[in-house]
C-alpha positions as CSV (number, residue, x, y, z in Angstrom):
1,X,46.5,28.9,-42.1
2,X,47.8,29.4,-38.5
3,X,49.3,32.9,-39.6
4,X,46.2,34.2,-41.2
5,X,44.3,33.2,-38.4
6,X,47.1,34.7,-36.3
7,X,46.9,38.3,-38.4
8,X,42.9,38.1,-38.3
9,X,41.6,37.0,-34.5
10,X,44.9,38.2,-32.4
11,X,45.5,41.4,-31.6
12,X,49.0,42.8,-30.8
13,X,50.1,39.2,-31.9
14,X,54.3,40.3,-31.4
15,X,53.9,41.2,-27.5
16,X,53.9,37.6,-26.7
17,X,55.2,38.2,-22.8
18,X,51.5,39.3,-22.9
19,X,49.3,37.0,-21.1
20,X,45.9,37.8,-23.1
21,X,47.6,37.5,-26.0
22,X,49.1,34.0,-24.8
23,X,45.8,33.2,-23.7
24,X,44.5,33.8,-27.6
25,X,47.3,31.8,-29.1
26,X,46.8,28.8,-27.3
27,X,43.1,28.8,-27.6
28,X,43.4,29.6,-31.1
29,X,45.8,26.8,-31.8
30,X,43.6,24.3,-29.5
31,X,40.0,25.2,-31.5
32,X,42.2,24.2,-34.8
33,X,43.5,21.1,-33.7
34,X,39.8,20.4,-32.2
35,X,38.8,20.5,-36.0
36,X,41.7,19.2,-37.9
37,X,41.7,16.2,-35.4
38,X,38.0,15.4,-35.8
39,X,38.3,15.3,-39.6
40,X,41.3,12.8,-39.7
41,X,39.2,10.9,-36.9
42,X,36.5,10.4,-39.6
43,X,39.1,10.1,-42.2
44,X,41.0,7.3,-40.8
45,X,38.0,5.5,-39.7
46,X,36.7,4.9,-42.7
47,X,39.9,3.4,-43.7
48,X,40.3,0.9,-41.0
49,X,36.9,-0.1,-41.3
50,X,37.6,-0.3,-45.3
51,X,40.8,-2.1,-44.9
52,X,40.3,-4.2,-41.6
53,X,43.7,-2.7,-40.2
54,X,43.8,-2.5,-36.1
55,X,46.7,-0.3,-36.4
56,X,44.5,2.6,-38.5
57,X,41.4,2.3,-36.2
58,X,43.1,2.6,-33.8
59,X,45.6,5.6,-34.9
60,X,41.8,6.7,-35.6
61,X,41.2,6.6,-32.1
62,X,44.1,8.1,-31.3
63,X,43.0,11.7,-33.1
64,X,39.9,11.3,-31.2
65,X,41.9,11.7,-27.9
66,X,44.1,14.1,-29.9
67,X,40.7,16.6,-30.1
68,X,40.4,15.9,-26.6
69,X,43.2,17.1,-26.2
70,X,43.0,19.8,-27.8
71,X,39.6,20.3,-26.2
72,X,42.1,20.7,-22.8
73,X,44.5,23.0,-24.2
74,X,41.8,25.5,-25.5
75,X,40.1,25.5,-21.6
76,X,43.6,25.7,-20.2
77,X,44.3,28.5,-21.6
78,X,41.2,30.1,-21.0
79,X,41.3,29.4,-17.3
80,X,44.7,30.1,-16.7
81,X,44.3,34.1,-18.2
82,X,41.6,34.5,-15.5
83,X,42.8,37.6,-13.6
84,X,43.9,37.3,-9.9
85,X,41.4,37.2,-6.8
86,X,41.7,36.8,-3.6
87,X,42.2,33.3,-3.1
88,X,45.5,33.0,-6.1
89,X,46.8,37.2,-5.7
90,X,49.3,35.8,-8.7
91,X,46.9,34.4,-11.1
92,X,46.2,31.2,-12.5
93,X,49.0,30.8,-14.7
94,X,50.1,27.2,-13.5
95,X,46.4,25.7,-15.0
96,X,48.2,25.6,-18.4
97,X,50.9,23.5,-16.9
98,X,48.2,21.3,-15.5
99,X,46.5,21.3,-19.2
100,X,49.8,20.5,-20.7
101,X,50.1,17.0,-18.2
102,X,47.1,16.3,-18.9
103,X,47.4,16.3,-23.0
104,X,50.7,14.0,-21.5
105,X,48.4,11.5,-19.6
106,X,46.1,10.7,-22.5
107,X,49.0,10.3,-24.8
108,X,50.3,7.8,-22.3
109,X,47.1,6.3,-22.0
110,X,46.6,6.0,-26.0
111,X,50.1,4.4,-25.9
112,X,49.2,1.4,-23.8
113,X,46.2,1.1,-25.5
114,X,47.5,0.6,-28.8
115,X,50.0,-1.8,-28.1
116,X,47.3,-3.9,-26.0
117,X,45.4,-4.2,-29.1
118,X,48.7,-4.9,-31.6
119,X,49.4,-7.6,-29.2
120,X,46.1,-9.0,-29.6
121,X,46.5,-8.7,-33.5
122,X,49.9,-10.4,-33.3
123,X,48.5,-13.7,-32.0
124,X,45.6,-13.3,-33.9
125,X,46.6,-11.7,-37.6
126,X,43.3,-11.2,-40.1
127,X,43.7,-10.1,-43.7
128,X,43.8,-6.3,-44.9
129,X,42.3,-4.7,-47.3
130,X,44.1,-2.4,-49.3
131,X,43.0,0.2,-51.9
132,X,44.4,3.9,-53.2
133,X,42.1,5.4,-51.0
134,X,43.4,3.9,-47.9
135,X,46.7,5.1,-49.0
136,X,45.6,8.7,-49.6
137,X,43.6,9.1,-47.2
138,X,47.1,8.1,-44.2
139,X,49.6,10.3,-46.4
140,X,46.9,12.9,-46.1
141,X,46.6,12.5,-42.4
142,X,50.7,12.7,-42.1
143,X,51.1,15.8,-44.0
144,X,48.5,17.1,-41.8
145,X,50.1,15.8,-38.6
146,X,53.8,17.1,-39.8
147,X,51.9,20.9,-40.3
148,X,50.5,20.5,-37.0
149,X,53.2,19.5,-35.1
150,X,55.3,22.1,-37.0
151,X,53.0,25.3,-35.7
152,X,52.3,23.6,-32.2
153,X,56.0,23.5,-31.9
154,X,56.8,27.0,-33.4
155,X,53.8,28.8,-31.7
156,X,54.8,26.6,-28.3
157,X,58.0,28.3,-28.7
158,X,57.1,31.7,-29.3
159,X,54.6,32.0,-26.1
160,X,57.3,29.5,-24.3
161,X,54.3,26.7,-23.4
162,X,54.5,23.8,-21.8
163,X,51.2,22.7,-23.1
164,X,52.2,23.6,-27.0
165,X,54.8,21.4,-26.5
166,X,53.3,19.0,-25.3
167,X,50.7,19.2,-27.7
168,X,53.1,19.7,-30.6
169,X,55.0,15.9,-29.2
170,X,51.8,14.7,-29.4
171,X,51.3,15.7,-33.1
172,X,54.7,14.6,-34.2
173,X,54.3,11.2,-32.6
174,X,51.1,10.9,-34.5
175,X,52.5,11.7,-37.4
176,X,55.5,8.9,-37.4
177,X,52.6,6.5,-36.1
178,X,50.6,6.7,-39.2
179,X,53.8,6.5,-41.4
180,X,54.2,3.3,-39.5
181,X,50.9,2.7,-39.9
182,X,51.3,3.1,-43.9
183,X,54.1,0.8,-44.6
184,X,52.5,-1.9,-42.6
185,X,49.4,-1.6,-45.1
186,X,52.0,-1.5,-48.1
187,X,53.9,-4.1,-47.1
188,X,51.0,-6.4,-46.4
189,X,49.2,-5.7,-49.8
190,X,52.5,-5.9,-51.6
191,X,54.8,-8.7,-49.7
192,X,51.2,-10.4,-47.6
193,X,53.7,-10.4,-44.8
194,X,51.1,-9.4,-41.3
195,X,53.2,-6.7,-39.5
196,X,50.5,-4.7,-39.2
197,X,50.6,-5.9,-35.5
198,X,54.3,-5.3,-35.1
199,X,54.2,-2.0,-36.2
200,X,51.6,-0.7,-33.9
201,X,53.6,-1.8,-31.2
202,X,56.4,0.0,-31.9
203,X,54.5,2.4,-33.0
204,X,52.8,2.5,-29.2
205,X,56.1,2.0,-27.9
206,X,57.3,5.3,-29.6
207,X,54.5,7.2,-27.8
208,X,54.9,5.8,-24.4
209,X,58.5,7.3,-24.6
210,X,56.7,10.5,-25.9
211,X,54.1,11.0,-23.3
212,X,56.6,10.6,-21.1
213,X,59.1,13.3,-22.3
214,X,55.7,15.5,-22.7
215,X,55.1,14.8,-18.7
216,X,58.3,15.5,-17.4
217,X,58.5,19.0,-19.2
218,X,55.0,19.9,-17.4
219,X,55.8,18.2,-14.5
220,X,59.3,20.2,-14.0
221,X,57.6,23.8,-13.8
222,X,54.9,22.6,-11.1
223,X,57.4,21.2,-8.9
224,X,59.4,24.0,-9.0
225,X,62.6,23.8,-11.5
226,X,65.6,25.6,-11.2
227,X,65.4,28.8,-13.1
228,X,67.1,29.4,-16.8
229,X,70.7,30.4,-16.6
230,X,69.9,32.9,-19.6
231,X,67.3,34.7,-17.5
232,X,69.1,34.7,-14.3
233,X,72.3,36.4,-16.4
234,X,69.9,39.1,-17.3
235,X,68.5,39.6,-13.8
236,X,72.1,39.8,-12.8
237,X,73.3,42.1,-15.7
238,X,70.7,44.3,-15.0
239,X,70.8,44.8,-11.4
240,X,75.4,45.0,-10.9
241,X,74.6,47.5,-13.8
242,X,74.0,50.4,-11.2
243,X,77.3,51.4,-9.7
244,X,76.3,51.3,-5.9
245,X,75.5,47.4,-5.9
246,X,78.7,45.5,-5.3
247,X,77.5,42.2,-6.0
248,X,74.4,39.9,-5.5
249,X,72.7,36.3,-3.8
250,X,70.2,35.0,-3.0
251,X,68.3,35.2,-5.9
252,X,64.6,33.2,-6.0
253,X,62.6,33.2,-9.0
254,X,59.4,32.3,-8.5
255,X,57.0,31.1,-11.2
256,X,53.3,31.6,-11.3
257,X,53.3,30.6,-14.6
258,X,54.4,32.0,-17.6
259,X,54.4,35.3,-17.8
260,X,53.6,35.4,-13.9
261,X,56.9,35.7,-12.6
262,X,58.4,36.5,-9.2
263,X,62.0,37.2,-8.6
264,X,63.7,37.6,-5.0
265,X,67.8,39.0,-4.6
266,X,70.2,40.5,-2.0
267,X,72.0,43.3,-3.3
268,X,75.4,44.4,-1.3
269,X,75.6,48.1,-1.0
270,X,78.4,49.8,1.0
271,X,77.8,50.3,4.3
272,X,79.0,53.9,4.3
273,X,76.3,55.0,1.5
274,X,73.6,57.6,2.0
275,X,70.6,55.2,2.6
276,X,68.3,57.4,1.0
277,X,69.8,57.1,-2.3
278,X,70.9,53.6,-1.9
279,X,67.0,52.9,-1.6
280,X,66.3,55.2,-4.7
281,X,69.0,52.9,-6.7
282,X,67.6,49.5,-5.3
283,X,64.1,51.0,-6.6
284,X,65.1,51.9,-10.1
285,X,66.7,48.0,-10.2
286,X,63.0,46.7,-9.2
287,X,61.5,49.2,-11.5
288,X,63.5,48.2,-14.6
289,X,63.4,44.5,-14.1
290,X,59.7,44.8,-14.5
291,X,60.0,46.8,-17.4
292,X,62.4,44.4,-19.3
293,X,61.8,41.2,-18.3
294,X,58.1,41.3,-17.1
295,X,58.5,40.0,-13.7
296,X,57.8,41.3,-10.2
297,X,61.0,42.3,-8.3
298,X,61.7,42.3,-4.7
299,X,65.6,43.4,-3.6
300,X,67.0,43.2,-0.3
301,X,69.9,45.5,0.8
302,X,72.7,43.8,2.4
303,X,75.3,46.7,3.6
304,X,78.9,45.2,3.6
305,X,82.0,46.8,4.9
306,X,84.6,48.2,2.1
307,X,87.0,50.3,3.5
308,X,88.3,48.7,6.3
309,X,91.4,47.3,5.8
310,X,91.1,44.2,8.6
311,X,87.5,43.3,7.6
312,X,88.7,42.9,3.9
313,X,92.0,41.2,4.8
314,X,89.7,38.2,7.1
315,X,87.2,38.3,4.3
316,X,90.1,37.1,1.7
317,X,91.4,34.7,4.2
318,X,88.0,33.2,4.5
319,X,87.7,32.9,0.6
320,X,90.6,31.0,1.0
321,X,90.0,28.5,3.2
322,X,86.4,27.8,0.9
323,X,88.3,27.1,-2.1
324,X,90.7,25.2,-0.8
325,X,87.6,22.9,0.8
326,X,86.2,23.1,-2.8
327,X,86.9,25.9,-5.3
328,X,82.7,26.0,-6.1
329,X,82.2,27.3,-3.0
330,X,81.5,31.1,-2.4
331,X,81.0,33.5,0.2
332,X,79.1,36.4,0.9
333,X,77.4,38.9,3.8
334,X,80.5,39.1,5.6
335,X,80.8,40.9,8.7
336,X,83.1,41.0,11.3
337,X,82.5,41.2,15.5
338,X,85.1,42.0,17.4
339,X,85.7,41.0,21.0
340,X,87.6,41.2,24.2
341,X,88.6,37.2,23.9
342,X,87.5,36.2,20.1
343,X,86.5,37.3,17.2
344,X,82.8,36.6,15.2
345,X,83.7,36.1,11.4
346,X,80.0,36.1,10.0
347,X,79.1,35.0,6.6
348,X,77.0,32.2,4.5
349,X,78.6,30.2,2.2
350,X,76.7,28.2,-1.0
351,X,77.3,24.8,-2.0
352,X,76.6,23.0,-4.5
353,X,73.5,20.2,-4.8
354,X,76.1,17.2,-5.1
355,X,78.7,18.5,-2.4
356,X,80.5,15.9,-0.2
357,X,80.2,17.6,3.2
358,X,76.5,17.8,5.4
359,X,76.5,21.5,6.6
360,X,77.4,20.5,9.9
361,X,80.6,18.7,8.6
362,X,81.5,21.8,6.5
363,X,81.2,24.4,9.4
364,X,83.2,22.4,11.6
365,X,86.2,22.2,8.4
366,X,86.0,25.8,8.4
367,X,86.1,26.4,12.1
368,X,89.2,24.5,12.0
369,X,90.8,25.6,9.6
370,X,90.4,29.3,10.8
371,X,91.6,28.3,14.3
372,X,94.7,27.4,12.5
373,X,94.9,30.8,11.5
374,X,94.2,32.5,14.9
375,X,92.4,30.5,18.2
376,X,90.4,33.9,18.7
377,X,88.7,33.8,15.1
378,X,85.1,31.5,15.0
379,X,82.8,31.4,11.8
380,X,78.9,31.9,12.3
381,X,78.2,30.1,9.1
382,X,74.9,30.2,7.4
383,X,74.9,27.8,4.6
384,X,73.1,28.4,1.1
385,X,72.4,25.5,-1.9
386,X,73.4,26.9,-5.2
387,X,70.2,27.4,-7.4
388,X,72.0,26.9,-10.8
């Protein structure tokens, strides 16, 4: 259904990196689940009013939030392919990661609900009701739930969404509760053991831990995660593939949301290049990063010193004594400043997150240690975290 939908209302449906045609697949997808949703809320109401069951009223329930949900998803999306203006020049991308915590918030908020009210039918059981109907009408609702889950989370992938995700956790939770849901009817009618009560605690339990998971994935963007090793591979492939550019740091990416992406890099040229065409390379980087990988590109040139012979020889030495501090340390903008009664060794150096030394501690190490080397060299340290 999904994929005829897909072929008839979206235009250009492959060019996914394109935010209108995000924008149509996630409120497609969210005016879908608005009506699939409301249909097994009617559906499974009838059955828990037929059969007496709390745990199928309120999995009923539960679908009602689940439009709601939807409801959100299909205005996130919408807001969030508003174009730029004055106040956000970048867009308003990061509304469908707000979208995507709040589908989290009300399947959190379903959870404790559900196991409030299987408490309360644990102390006090009542009879159920069972007929083929009942039983139709919850395997209908799972196959339903499975197929939605299933296109949430293939769609979810394809735009790379947050709020898919989210939604598609949702779906899949909802789909394991009502199996719950159906062997605590069968095995009441069948057995007349009451674990109707027991099962839509776990059942709540398993959805807790879901909205959770779905509220840390949209939480993570929004505070501002560390970018994907695959991407940043690219962004270096791509710019050390122009000869001039000796190596790069310093690389920021920032996200506006998806699709709305900033990236930030040094690039060391040679300090003996024509500037003029060192700028012309640095601009064909910017220009083909754009093209490839749809992001905005901003690359600073840092002009390091390659032929001389003493600049190279302290910058080895200085490699050295980093590793042998800790091998995950590296090293870059090194210059050299020569003077009548010492010499300036100038460079940063990155650590890692979960390294042992302050940055005080480690430029004092390195001091000393290149004092042991010569009592005229002294390091001007700036020190760098390690984004990945």
């Amino acid at each position: 259904m999904i994929a005829l939908f897909t072929r008839i209302f979206i235009k250009d449906s492959e060019n996914t990196a394109s935010p209108a045609v995000r924008q149509a697949y996630g409120m497609l997808c969210g005016a879908v689940g608005i009506g699939l949703n409301l249909l097994l809320f009617a559906g499974k109401c009838f059955a828990g009013l037929l059969s007496g069951s709390i745990a199928i009223t309120a999995d009923a329930f539960n679908n009602l939030s689940d439009a709601g949900s939807s409801i959100i998803t299909l205005i996130g999306f919408k807001m969030a392919g508003q174009k730029p203006d004055p106040n956000h020049p970048f867009g308003h991308g990061r509304i469908e990661y707000l979208s995507g915590l709040l589908v989290s918030l009300l399947i959190l908020l379903m959870a404790l609900e559900l196991i409030k009210s299987s408490i309360g039918k644990i102390l006090h059981p009542g009879e159920l009701v069972f007929s083929p109907v009942i039983a139709v009408i919850l395997l209908v609702s799972i196959l339903v739930k499975g197929y939605m889950a299933l296109y949430n989370t293939r769609i979810g992938k394809r735009i790379d969404s947050a709020a898919m995700k989210a939604t598609a956790t949702d779906s899949l939770s909802d789909m394991l509760a009502t199996t719950a849901v159906l062997v605590a009817t069968l095995v009441s009618h069948y057995t007349r053991l009451s674990i109707d009560g027991y099962c839509g605690v776990l059942v709540g339990l398993f959805i807790l831990y879901a909205g959770f998971q779905a509220a840390r994935d949209t939480i993570n963007p929004l505070l501002g995660q560390a970018p994907d090793p695959a991407f940043v591979e690219q962004i270096e492939t791509i710019v050390m593939s122009y000869a001039p550019i000796l190596g790069i740091h310093d690389l920021i990416v920032h996200n506006y949301g998806p699709g709305r992406t900033l990236i930030s890099l040094h690039a060391e040229v040679p300090a003996e290049g024509d500037l003029l065409e060192l700028h012309d390379t640095i601009d064909l980087a910017e220009h083909r990063l754009r093209e490839e990988l749809g992001c905005s590109a901003v690359i600073h040139m840092d002009p390091v010193c390659i032929h001389d012979e003493e600049t190279q020889r302290l910058k080895i030495m200085a490699k050295h004594i980093i590793n042998t501090i800790d091998e995950r340390l590296t090293l870059h903008d090194f210059r050299v400043v020569a003077g009548p009664t010492h010499t300036n060794l100038i460079f940063d150096v990155v650590t890692p997150y979960d390294f042992d030394y302050t940055d005080a501690e480690l430029v004092e190490l390195i001091n000393r240690r290149l004092k042991e080397q010569d009592e005229r060299y002294f390091a001007v340290i700036d020190v760098d975290k390690q984004l990945i």
